[in-house]
C-alpha positions, 0 to 999 in steps of 0.5 A: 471506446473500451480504451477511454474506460479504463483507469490507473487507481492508487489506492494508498494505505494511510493509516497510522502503521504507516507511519513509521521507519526511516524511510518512513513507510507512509512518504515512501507510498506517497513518493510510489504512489506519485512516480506511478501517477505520473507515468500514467498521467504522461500516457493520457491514462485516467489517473485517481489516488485514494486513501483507505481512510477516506470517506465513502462520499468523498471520492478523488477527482480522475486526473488526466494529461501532464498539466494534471502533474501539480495538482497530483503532488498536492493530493499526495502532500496533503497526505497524513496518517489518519484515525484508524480504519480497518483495511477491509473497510477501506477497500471496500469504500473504494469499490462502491466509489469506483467501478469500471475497467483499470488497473489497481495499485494497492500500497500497505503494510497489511498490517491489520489486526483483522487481516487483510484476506477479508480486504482482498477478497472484496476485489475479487470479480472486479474487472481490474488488474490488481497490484499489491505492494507491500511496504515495511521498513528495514526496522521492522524486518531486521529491528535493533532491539535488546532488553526489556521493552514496552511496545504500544501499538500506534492504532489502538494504544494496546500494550505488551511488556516483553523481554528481547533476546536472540531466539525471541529475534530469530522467532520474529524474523521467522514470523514477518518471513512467514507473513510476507510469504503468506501475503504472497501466495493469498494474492497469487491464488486470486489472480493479484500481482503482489510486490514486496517493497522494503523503504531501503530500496529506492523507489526509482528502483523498485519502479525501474527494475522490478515493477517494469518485470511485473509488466506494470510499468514499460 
């Protein structure tokens, strides 16, 4: 009985800022997402992937068994990047469409000009296993860029003028190195497993390798 409760949640980030790189962050979810799913689905596991953007009465259907394999694919292909929603909202949505026993796959960016500490601390006290996994895309963490440059943000169209060079480089490496580890240790204080995930390591890795070391995946 206790075992027929539990659930594998995938709670994926579709926002616009996922939609970038080369890989791009959002496939590179959508291909996590469903490599999870299936082990979970060969498992005869409760299996339901959900996006930040959706709706709060519009929840996913739990999928189960291997036949559930096709129907999973096309959910996940169906995926596009959506109309800004903050994190915190979305997770939200998820909590008061979901309760129950289950592990928690959340896969972002956590790129939100809120933060995403509100977000987390939402699933605190929750009776699941959250994992989170952060993606970025190799542009982001070693960008190409010189010169004078115009940046607009693709979520809310915001725009900054500014001059490239090799300290304003060293200084933006040193700030994603410090927003990495700060995720990191905000999600180890709260119980949570966190996982860094650049797109330029292939997923069959990142599942094979360091999620079996997280004891997410055997």
């Amino acid at each position: 009985l206790e075992e027929e409760d539990l659930h594998f949640f995938c709670l994926i980030d579709d926002t616009r800022s996922m939609d970038f790189g080369e890989p791009n962050k959002l496939r590179y979810a959508r291909q996590l997402a469903a490599a999870l799913s299936f082990i979970g689905l060969t498992r005869a596991d409760r299996v339901k992937v959900e996006t930040v953007t959706q709706g709060l009465r519009t929840p996913s259907p739990v999928l189960r068994g291997r036949k559930s394999v096709w129907r999973l694919l096309d959910q996940l292909a169906a995926m596009t990047p959506r109309e800004p929603v903050s994190l915190a909202q979305g997770i939200k949505n998820f909590c008061l469409r979901n309760s129950g026993r289950g592990i928690l796959v959340v896969i972002s960016d956590l790129m939100d000009k809120a933060g995403y500490q509100t977000a987390f601390k939402y699933l605190a006290g929750r009776d699941m296993d959250v994992y989170v996994i952060q993606v970025l895309s190799t542009a982001e963490i070693e960008p190409a860029i010189a010169g004078d440059l115009r940046l607009v943000d693709c979520e809310d169209s915001e725009e900054a003028e500014i001059t490239v060079s090799a300290p304003l480089l060293a200084r933006y490496k040193q700030t994603v190195a410090g927003f990495i580890e700060e995720a990191r240790s905000f999600c180890a204080k709260r119980g949570m497993n966190y996982l860094f995930a650049r797109t330029d390591v292939s997923v069959e890795d990142l599942v094979m390798k360091y999620l079996r070391q997280r004891g997410l995946v055997r």
